[in-house]
C-alpha positions as CSV (number, residue, x, y, z in Angstrom):
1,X,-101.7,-53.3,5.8
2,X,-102.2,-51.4,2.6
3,X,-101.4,-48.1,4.8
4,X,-98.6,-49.8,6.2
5,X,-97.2,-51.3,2.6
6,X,-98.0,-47.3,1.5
7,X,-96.0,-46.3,4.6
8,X,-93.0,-48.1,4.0
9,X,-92.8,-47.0,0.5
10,X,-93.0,-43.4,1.7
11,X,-90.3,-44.6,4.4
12,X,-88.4,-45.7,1.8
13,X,-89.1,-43.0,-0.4
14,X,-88.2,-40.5,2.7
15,X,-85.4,-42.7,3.4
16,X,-84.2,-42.7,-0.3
17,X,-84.4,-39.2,-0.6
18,X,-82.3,-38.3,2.8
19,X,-80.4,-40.5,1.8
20,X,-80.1,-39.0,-1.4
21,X,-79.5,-35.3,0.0
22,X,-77.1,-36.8,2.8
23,X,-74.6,-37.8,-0.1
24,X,-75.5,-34.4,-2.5
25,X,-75.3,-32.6,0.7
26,X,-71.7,-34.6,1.4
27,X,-70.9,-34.2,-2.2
28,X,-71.2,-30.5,-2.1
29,X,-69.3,-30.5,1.7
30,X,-65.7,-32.8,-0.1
31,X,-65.9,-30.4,-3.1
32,X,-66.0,-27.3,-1.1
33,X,-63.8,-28.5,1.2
34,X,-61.7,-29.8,-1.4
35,X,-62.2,-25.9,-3.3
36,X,-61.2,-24.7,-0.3
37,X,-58.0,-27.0,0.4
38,X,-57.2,-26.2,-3.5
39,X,-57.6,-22.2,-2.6
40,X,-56.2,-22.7,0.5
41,X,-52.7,-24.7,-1.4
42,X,-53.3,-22.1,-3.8
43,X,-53.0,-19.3,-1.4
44,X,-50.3,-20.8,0.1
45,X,-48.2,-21.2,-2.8
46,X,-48.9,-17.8,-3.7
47,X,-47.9,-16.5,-0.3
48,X,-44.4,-19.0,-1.1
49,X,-44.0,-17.3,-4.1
50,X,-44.4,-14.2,-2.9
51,X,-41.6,-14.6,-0.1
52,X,-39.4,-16.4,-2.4
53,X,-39.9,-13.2,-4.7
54,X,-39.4,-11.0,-2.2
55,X,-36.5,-12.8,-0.5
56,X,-34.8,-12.5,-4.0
57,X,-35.3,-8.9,-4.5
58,X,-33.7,-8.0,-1.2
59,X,-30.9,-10.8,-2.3
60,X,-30.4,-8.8,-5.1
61,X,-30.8,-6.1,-3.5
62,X,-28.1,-7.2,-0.6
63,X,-26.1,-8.3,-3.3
64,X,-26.2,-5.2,-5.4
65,X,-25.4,-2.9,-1.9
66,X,-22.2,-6.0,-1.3
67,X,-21.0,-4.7,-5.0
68,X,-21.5,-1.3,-4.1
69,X,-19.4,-1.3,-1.2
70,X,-17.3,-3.5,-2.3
71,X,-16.5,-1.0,-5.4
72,X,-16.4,2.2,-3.1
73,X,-13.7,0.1,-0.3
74,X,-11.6,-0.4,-3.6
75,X,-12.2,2.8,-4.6
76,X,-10.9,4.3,-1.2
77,X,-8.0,2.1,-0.9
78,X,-6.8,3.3,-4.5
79,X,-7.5,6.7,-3.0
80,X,-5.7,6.1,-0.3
81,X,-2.5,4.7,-2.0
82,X,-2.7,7.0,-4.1
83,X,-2.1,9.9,-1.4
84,X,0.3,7.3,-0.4
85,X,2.3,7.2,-3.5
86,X,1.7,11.1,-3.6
87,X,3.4,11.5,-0.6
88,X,6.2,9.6,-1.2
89,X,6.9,11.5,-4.3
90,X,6.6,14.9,-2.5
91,X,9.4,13.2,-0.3
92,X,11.5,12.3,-2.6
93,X,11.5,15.2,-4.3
94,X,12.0,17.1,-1.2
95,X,14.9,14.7,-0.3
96,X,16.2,15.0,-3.7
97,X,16.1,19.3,-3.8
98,X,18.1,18.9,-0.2
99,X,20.4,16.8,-1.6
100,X,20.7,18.9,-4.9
101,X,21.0,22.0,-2.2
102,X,23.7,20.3,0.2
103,X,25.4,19.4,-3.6
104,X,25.3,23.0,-4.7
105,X,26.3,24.1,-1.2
106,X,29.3,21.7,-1.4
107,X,30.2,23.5,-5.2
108,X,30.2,26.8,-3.9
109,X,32.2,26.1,-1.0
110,X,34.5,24.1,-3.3
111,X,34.6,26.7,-5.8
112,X,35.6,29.4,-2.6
113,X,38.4,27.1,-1.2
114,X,40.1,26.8,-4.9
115,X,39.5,30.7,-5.5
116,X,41.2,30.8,-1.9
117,X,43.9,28.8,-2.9
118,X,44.4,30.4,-5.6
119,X,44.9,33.8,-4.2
120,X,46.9,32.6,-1.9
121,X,49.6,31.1,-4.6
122,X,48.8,34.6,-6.5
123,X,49.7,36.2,-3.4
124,X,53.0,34.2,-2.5
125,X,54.1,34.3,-6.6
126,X,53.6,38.1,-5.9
127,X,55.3,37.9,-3.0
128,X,58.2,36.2,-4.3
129,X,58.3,38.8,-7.1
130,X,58.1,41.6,-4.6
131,X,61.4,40.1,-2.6
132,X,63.3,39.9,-6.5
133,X,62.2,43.0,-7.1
134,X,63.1,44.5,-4.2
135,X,66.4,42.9,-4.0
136,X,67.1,44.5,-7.7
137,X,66.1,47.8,-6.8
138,X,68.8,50.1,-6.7
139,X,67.8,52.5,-3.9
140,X,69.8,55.1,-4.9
141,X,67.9,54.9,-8.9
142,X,65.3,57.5,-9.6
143,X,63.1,54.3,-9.4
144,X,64.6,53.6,-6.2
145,X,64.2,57.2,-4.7
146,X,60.6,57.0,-6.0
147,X,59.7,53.6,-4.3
148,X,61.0,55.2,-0.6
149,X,58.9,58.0,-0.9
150,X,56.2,55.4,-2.2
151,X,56.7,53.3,0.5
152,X,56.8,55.5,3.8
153,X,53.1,55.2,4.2
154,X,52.9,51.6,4.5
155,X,54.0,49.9,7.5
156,X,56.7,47.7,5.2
157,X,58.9,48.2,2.1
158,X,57.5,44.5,1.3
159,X,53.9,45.5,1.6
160,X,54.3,48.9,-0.4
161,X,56.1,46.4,-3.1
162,X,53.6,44.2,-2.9
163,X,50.5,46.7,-3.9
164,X,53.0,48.4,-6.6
165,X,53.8,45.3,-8.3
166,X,50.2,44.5,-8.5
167,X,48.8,47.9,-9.7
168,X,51.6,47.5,-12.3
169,X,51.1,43.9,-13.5
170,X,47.1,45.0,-14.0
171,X,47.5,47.9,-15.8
172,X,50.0,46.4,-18.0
């Protein structure tokens, strides 16, 4: 029985030291498991903080290309009223230089109707002037001799007044 006292303190001694590597063994297995959930929690928070990262660059990124366009569209549409507002000016001006022109146009034909006019009332003062003068002239005066030889070439004595009375009233 000694042997078998002797064996069951080996058993036990076996026993105890399975035993004993079964938990170092299960020890080593939850903290490398545990190491590896850590790394694993680890790695994934680094891969989530990498996408968040990343994610806001091309945010900013997105956002910065938003500005950019934004900036250039109200860039374009001040270019574009401006060409706008350009063209209306070139308009108006143009409408205002016809209108100055029909305005001139309207002076000068103005001015040509009242220089009209006028020579017309020079002409029928002159006329009138002519028919007194005629009506004084004594035909058988060496004034009156003169103005019949004067006045063959025209195809009227009123006419050949008319030019005589005019040469005279400039000179004089």
């Amino acid at each position: 029985m000694a042997n078998s006292s002797g064996d069951k303190l080996n058993l036990d001694s076996l026993l105890s030291q399975v035993k004993s590597n079964y938990q170092s063994q299960h020890e080593k297995g939850k903290q490398t498991l545990k190491s590896h959930r850590e790394l694993s929690h680890n790695s994934s928070n680094d891969l989530l903080e990498s996408i968040k990262s990343e994610f806001k660059q091309k945010k900013d990124s997105v956002t910065v290309d938003f500005e950019i366009n934004k900036q250039k569209n109200r860039n374009q549409n001040i270019f574009a009223d401006s060409e706008k507002i350009l063209e209306n000016i070139k308009k108006n001006r143009q409408i205002q230089k016809e209108t100055e022109d029909q305005q001139l146009k309207q002076h000068n034909q103005e001015e040509i109707r009242y220089a009209e006019q006028r020579r017309q009332q020079q002409k029928k003062l002159l006329t009138r002037k002519a028919q007194q003068w005629l009506a004084d002239l004594d035909i058988y005066s060496e004034e009156g001799l003169w103005f019949e030889e004067f006045a063959r070439t025209y195809p009227s004595k009123l006419e050949a007044a008319l030019d005589y009375l005019a040469i005279v009233e400039n000179t004089g």
